[in-house]
Gaussian input, Z-matrix of N, CA and C with variables (Angstrom, degrees):
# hf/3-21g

backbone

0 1
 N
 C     1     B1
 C     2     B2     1     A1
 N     3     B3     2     A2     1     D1
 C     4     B4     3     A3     2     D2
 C     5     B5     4     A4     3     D3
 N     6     B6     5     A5     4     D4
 C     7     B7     6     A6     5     D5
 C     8     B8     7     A7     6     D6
 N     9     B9     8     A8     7     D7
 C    10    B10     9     A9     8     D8
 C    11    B11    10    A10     9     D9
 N    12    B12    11    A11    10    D10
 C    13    B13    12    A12    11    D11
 C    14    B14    13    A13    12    D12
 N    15    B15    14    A14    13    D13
 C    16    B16    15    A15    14    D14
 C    17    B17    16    A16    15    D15
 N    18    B18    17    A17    16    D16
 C    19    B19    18    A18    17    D17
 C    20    B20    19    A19    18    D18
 N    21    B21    20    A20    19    D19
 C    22    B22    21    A21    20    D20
 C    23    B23    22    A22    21    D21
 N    24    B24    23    A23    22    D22
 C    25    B25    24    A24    23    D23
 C    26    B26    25    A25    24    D24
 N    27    B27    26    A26    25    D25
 C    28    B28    27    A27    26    D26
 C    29    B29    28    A28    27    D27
 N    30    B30    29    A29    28    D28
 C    31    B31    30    A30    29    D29
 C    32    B32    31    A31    30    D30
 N    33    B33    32    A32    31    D31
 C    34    B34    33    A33    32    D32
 C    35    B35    34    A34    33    D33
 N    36    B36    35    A35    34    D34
 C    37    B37    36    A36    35    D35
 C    38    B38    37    A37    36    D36
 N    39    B39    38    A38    37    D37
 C    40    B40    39    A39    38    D38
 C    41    B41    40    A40    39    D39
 N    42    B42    41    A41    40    D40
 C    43    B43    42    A42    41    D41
 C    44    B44    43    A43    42    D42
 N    45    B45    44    A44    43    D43
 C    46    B46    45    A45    44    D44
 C    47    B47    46    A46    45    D45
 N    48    B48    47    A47    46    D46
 C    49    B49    48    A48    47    D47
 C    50    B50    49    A49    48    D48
 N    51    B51    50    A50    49    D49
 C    52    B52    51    A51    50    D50
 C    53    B53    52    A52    51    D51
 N    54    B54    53    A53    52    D52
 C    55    B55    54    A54    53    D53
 C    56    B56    55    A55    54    D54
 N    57    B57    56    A56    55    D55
 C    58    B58    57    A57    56    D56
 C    59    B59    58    A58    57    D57
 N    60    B60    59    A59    58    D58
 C    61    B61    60    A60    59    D59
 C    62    B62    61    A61    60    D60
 N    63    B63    62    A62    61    D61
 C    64    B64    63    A63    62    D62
 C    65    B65    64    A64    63    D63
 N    66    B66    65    A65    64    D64
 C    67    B67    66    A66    65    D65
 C    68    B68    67    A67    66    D66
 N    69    B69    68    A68    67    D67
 C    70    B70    69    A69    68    D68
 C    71    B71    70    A70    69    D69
 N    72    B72    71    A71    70    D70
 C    73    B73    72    A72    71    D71
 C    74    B74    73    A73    72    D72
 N    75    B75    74    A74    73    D73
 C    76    B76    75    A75    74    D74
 C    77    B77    76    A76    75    D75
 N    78    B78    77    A77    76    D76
 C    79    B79    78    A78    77    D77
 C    80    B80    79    A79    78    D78
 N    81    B81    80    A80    79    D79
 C    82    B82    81    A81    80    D80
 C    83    B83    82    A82    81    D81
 N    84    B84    83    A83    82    D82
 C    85    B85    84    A84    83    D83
 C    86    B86    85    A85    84    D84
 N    87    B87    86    A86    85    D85
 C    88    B88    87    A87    86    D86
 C    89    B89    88    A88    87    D87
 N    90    B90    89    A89    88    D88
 C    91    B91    90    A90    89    D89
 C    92    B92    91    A91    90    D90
 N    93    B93    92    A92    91    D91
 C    94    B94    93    A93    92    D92
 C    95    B95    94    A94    93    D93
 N    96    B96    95    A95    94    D94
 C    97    B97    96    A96    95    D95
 C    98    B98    97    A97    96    D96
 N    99    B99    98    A98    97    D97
 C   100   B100    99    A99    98    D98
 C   101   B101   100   A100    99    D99
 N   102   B102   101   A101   100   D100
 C   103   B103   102   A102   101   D101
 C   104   B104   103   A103   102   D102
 N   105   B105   104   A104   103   D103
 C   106   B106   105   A105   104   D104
 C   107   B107   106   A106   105   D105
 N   108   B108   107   A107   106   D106
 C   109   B109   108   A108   107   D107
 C   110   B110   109   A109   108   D108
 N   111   B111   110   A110   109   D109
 C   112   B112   111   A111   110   D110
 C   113   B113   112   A112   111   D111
 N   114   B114   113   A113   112   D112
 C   115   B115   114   A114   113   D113
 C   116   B116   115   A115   114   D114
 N   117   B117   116   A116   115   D115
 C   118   B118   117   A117   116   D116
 C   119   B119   118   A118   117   D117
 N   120   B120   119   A119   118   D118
 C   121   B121   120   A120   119   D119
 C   122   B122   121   A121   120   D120
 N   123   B123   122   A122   121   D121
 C   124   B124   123   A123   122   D122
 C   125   B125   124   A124   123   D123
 N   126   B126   125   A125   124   D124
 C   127   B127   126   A126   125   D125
 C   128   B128   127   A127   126   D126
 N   129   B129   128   A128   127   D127
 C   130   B130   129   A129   128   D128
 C   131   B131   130   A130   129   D129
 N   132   B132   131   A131   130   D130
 C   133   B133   132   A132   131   D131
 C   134   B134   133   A133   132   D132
 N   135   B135   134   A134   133   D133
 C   136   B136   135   A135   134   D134
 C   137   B137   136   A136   135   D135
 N   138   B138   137   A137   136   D136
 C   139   B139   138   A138   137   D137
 C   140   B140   139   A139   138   D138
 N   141   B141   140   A140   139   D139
 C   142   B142   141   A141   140   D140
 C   143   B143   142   A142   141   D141
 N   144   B144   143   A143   142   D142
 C   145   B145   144   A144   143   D143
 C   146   B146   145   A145   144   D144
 N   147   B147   146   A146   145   D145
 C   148   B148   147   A147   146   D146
 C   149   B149   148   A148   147   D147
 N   150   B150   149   A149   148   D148
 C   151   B151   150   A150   149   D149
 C   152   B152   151   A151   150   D150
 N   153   B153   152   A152   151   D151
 C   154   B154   153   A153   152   D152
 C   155   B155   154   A154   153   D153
 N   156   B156   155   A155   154   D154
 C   157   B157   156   A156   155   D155
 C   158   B158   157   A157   156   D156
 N   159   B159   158   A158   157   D157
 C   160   B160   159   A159   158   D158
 C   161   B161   160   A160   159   D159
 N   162   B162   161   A161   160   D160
 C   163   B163   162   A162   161   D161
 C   164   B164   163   A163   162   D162
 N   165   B165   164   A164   163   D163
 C   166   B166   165   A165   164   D164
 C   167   B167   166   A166   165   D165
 N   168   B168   167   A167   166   D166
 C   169   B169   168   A168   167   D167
 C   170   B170   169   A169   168   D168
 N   171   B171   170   A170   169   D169
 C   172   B172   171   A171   170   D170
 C   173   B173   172   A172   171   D171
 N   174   B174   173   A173   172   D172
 C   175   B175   174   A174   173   D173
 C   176   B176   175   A175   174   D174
 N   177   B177   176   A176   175   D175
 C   178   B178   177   A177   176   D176
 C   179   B179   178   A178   177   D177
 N   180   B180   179   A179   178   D178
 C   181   B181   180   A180   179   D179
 C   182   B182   181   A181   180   D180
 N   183   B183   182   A182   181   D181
 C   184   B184   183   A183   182   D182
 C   185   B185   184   A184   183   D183
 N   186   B186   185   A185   184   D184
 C   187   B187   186   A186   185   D185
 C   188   B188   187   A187   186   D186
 N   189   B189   188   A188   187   D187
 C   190   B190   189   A189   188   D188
 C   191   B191   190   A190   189   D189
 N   192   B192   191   A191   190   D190
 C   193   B193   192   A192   191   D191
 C   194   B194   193   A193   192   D192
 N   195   B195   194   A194   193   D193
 C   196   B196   195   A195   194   D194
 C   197   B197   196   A196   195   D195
 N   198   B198   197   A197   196   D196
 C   199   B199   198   A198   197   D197
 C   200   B200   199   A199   198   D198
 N   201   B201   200   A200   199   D199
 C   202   B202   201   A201   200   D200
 C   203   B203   202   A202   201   D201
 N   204   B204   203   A203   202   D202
 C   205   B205   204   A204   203   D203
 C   206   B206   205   A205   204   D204
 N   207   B207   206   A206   205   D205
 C   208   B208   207   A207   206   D206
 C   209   B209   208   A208   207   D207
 N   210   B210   209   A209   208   D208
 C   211   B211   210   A210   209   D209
 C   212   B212   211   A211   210   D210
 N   213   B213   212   A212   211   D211
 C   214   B214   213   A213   212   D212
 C   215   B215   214   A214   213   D213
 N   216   B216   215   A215   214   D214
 C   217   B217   216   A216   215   D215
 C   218   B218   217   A217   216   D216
 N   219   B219   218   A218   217   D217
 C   220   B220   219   A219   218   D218
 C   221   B221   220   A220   219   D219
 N   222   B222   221   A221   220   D220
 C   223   B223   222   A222   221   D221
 C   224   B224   223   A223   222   D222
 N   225   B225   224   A224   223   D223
 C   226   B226   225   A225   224   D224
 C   227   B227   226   A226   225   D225
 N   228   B228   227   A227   226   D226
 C   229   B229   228   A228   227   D227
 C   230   B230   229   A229   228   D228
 N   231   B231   230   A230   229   D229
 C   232   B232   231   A231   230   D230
 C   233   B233   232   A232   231   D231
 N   234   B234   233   A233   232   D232
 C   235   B235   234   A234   233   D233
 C   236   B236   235   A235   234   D234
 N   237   B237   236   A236   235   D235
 C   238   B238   237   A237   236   D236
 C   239   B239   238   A238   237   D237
 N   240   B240   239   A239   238   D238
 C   241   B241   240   A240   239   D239
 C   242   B242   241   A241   240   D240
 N   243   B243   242   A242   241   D241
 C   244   B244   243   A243   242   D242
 C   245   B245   244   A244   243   D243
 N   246   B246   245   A245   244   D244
 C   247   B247   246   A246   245   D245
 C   248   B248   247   A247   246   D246
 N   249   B249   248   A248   247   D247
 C   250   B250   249   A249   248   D248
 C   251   B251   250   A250   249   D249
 N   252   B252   251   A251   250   D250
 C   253   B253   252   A252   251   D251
 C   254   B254   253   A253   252   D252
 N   255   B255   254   A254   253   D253
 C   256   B256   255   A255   254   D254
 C   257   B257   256   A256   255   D255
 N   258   B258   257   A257   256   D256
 C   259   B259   258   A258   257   D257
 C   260   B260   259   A259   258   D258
 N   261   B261   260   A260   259   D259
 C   262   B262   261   A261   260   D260
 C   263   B263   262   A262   261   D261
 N   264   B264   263   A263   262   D262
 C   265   B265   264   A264   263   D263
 C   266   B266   265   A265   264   D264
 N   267   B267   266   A266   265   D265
 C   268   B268   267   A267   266   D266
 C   269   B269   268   A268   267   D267
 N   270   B270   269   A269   268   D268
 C   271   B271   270   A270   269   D269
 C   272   B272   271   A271   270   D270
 N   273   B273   272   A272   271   D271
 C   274   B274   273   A273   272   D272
 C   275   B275   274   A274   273   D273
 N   276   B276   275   A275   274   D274
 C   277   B277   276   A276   275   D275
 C   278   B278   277   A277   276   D276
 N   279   B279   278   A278   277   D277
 C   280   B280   279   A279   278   D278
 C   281   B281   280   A280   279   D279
 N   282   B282   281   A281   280   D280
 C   283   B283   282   A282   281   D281
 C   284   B284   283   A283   282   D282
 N   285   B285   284   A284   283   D283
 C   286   B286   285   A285   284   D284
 C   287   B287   286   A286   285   D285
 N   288   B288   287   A287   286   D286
 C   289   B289   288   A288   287   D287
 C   290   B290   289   A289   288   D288
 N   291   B291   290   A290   289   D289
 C   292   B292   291   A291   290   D290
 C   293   B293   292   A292   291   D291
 N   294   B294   293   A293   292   D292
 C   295   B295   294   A294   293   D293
 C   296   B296   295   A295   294   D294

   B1=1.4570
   B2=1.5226
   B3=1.3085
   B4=1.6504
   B5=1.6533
   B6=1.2252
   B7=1.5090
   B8=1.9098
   B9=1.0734
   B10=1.5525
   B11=1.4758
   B12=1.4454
   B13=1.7005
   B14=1.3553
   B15=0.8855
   B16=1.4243
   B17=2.2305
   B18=1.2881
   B19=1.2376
   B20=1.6613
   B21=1.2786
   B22=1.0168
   B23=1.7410
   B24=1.5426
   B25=1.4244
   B26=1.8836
   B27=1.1664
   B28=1.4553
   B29=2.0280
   B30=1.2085
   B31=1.5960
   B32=1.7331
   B33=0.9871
   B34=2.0901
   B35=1.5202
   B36=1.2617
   B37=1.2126
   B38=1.3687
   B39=1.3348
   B40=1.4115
   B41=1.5115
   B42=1.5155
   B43=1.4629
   B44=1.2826
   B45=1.0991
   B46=1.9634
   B47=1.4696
   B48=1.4540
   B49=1.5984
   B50=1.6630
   B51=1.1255
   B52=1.2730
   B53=1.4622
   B54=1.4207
   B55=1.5039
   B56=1.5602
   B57=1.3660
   B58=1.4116
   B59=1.3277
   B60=1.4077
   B61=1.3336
   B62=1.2384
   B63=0.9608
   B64=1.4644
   B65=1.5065
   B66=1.5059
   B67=1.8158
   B68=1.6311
   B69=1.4269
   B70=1.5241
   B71=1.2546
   B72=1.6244
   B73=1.4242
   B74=1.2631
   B75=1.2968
   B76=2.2375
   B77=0.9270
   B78=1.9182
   B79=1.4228
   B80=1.9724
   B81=1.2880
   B82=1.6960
   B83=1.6117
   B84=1.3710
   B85=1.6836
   B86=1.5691
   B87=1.2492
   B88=1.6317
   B89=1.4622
   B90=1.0417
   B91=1.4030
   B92=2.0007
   B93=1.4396
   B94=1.0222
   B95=2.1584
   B96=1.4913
   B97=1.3479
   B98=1.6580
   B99=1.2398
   B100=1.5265
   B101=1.2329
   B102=1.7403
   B103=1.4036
   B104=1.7535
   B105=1.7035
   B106=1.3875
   B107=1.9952
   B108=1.3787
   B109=0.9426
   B110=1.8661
   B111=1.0698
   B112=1.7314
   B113=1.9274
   B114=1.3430
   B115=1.3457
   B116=0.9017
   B117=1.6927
   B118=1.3916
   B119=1.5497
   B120=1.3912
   B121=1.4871
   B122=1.2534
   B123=1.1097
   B124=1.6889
   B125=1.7251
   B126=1.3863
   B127=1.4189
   B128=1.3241
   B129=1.9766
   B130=1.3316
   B131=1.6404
   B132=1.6738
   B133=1.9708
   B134=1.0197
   B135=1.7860
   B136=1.7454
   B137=2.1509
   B138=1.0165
   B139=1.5211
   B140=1.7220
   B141=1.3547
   B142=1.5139
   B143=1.8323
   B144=1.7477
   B145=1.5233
   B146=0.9237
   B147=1.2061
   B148=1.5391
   B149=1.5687
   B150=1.4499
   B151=0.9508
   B152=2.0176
   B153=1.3766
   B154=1.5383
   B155=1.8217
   B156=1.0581
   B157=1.5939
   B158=1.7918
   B159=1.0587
   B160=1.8140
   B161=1.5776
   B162=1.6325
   B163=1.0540
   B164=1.4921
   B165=1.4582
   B166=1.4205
   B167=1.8192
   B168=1.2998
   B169=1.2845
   B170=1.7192
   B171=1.4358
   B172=2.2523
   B173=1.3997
   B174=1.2673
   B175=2.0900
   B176=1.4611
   B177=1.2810
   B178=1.3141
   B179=1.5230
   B180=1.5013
   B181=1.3719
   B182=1.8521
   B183=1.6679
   B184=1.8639
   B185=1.5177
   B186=1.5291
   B187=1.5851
   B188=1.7786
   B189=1.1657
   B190=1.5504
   B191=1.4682
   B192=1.5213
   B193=1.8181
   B194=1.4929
   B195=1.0985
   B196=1.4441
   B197=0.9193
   B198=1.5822
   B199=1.4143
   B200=1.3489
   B201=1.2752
   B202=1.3711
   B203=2.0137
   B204=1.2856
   B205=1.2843
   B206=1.7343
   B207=1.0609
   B208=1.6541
   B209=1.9992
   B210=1.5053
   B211=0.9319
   B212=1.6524
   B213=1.6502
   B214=1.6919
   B215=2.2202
   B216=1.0539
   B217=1.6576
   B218=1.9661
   B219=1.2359
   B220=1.4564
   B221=2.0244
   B222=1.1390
   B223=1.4915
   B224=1.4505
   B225=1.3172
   B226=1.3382
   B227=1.6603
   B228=1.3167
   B229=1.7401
   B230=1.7495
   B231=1.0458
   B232=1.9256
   B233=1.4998
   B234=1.6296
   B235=1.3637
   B236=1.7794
   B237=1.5738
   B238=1.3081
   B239=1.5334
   B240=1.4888
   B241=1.4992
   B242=1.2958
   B243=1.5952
   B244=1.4931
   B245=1.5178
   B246=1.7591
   B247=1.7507
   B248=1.8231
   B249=1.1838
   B250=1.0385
   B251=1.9703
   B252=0.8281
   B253=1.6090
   B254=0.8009
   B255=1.8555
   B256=1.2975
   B257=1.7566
   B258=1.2577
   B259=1.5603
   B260=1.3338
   B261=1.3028
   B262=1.8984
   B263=1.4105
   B264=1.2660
   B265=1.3905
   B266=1.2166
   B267=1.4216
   B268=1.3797
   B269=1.5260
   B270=1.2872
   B271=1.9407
   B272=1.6446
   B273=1.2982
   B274=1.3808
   B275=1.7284
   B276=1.0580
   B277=1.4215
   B278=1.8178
   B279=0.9337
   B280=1.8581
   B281=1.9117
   B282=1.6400
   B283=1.1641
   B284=1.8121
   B285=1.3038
   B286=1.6408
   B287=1.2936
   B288=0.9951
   B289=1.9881
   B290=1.3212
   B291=1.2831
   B292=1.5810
   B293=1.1137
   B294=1.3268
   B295=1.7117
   B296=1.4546
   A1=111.55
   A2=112.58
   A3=115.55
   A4=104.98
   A5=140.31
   A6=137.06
   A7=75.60
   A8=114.05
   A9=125.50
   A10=114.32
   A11=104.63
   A12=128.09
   A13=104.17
   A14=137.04
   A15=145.29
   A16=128.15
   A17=106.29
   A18=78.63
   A19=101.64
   A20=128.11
   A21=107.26
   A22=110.62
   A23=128.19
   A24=92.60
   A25=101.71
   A26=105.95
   A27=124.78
   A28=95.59
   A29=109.26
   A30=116.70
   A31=114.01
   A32=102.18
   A33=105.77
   A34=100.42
   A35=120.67
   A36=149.51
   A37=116.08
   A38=135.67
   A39=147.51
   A40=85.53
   A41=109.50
   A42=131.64
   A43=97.00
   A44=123.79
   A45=111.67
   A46=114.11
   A47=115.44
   A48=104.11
   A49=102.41
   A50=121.51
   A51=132.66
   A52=107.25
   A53=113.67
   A54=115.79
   A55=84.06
   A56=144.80
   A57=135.27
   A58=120.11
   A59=112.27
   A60=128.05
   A61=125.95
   A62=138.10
   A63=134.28
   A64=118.06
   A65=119.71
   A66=116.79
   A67=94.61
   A68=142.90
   A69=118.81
   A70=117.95
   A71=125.21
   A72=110.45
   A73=114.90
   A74=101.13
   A75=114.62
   A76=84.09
   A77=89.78
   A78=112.28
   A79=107.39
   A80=121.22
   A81=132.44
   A82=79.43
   A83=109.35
   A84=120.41
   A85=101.05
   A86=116.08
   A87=124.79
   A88=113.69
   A89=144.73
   A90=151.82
   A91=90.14
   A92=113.17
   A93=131.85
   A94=75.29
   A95=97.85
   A96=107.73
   A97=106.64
   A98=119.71
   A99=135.35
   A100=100.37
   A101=99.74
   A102=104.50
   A103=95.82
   A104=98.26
   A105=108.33
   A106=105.24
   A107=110.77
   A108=110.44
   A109=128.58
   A110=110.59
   A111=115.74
   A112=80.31
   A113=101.01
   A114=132.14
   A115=137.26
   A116=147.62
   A117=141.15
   A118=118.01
   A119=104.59
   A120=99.66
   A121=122.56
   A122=122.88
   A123=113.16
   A124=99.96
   A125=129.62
   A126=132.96
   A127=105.75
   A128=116.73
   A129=98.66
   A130=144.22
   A131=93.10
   A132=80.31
   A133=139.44
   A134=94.03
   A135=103.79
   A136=105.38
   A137=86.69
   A138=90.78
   A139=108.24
   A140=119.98
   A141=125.45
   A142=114.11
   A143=109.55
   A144=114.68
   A145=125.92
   A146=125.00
   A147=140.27
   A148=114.91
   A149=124.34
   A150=127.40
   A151=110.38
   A152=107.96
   A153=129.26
   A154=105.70
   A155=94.44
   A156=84.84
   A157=133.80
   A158=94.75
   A159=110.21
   A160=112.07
   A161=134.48
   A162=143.25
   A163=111.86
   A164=115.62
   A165=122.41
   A166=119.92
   A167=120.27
   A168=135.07
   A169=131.18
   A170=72.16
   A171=68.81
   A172=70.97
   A173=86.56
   A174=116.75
   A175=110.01
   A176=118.67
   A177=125.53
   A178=110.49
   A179=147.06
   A180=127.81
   A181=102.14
   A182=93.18
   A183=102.66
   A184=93.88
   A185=97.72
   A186=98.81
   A187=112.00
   A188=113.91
   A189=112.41
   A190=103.35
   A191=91.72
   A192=109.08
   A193=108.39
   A194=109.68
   A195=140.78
   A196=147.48
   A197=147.18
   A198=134.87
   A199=131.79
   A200=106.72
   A201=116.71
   A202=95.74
   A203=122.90
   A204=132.62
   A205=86.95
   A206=124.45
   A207=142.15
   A208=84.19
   A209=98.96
   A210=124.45
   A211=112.89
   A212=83.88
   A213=86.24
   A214=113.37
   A215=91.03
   A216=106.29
   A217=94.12
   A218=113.70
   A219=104.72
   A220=90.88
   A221=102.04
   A222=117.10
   A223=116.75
   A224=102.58
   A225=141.26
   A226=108.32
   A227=126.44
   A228=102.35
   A229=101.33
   A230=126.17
   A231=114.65
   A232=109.40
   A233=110.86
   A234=92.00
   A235=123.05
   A236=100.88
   A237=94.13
   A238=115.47
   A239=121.87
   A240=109.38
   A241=99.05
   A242=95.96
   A243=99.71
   A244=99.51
   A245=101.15
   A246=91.51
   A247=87.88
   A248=124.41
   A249=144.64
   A250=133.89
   A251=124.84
   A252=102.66
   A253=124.14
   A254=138.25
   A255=118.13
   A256=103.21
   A257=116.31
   A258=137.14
   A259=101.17
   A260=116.23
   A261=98.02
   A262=134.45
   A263=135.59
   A264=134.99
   A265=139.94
   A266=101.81
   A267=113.88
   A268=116.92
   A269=101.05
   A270=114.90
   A271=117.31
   A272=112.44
   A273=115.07
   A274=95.67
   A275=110.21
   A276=109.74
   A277=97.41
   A278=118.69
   A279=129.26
   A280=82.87
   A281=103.24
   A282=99.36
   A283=115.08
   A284=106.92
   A285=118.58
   A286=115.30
   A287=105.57
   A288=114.57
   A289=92.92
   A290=112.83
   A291=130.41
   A292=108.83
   A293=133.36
   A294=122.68
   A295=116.56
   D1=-9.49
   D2=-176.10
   D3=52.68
   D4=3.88
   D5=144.65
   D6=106.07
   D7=46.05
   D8=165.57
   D9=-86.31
   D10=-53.84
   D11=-157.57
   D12=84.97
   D13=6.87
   D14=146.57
   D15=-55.71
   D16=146.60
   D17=171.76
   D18=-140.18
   D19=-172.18
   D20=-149.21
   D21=-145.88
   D22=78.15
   D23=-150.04
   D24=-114.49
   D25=166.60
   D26=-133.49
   D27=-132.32
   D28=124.42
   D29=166.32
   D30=-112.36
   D31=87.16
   D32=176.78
   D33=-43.67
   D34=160.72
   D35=127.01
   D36=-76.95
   D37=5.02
   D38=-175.19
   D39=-69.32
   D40=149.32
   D41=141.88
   D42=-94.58
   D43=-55.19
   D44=-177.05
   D45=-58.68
   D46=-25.77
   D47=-179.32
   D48=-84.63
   D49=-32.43
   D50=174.19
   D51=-43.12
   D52=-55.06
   D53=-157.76
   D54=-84.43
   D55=-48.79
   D56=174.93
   D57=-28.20
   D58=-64.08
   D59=157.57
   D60=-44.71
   D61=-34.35
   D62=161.42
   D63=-95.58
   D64=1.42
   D65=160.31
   D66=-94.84
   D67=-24.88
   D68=160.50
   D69=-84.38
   D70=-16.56
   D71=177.70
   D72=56.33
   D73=49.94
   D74=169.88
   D75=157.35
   D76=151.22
   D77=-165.93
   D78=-65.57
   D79=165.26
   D80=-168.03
   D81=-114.78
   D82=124.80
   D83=153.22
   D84=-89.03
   D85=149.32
   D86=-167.46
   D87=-169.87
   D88=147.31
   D89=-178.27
   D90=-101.36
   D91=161.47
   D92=-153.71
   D93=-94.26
   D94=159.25
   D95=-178.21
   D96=-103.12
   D97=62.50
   D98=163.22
   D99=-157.30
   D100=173.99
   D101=177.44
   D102=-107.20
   D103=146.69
   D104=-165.24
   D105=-52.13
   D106=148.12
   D107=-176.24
   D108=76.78
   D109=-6.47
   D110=-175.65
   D111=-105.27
   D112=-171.90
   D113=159.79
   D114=-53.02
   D115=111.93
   D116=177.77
   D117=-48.70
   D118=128.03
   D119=176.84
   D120=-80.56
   D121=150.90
   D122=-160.31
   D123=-122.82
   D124=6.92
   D125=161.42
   D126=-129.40
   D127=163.94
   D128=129.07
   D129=-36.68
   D130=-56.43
   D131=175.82
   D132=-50.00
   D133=-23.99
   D134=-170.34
   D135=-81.69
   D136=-27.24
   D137=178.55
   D138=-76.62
   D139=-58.03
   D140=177.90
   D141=-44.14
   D142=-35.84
   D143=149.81
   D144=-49.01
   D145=-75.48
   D146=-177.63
   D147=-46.31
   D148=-50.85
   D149=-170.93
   D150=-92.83
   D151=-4.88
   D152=174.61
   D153=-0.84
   D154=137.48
   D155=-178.01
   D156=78.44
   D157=-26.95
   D158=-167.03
   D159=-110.81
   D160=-16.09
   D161=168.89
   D162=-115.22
   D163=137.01
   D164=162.10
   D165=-83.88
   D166=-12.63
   D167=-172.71
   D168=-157.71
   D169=133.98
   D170=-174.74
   D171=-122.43
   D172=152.65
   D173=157.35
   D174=-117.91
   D175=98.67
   D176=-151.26
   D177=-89.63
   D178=103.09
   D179=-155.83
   D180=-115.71
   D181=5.13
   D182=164.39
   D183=112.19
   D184=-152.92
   D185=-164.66
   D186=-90.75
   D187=130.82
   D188=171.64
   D189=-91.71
   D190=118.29
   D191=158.45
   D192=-76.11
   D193=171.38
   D194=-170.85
   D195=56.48
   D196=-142.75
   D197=172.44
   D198=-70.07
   D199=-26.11
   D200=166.49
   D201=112.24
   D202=-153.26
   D203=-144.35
   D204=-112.35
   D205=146.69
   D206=162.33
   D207=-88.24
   D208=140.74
   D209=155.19
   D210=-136.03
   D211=140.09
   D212=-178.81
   D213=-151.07
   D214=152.86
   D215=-147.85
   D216=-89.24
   D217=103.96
   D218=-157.28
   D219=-121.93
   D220=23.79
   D221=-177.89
   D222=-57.61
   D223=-45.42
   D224=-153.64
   D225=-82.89
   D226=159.04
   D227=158.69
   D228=-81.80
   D229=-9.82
   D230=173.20
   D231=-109.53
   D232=98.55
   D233=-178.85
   D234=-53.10
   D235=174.57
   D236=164.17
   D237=-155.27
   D238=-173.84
   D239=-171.77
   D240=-116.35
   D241=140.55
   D242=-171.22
   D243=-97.53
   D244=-47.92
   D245=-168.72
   D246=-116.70
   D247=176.24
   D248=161.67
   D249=-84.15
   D250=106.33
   D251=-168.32
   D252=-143.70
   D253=-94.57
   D254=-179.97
   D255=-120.74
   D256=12.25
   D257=164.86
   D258=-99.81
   D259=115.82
   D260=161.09
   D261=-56.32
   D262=-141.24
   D263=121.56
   D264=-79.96
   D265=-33.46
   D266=-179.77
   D267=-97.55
   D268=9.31
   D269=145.72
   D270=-86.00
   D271=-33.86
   D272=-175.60
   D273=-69.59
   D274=-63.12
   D275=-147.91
   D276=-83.36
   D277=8.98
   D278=170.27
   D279=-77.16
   D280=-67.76
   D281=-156.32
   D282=-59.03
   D283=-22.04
   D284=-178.49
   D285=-81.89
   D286=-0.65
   D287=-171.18
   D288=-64.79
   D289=116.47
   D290=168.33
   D291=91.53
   D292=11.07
   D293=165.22
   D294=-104.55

């Protein structure tokens, strides 16, 4: 929640988070593996750096390509985009036209 009261939920493209998710069989609550505001980490190593000190475990499933995750602020009655990623905006709101 980042001390928002907000919560935040998240669909991988992981096969490793995938298969995680289906050896606990219920959803994993988790904070994103950067610190808010820096750069998405695109490995375990790069995250186990970054976050140095503050995690006991990465589950490392290799390097993530691409833009990273669309985040978007649906708090509101008008959603909005908070971060930018591998959804545009003007895919979201094509798909929202009329709801």
């Amino acid at each position: 929640t980042g001390n928002t009261g907000r919560l935040a939920l998240r669909h991988s493209r992981s096969k490793v988070a995938d298969a995680l998710l289906q050896w606990l069989g219920q959803p994993l609550i988790a904070t994103s593996a950067n610190i808010s505001g820096q750069p998405t980490c695109r490995s375990g190593i790069e995250a186990f750096a970054t976050l140095d000190g503050r995690i006991e475990l990465v589950l490392d499933g290799g390097h993530c390509p691409g833009p990273g995750n669309t985040t978007l602020d649906i708090t509101e009655p008008r959603w909005k985009l908070v971060r930018q990623g591998a959804i545009s905006e003007k895919e979201i709101a094509e798909c929202l036209k009329g709801h």
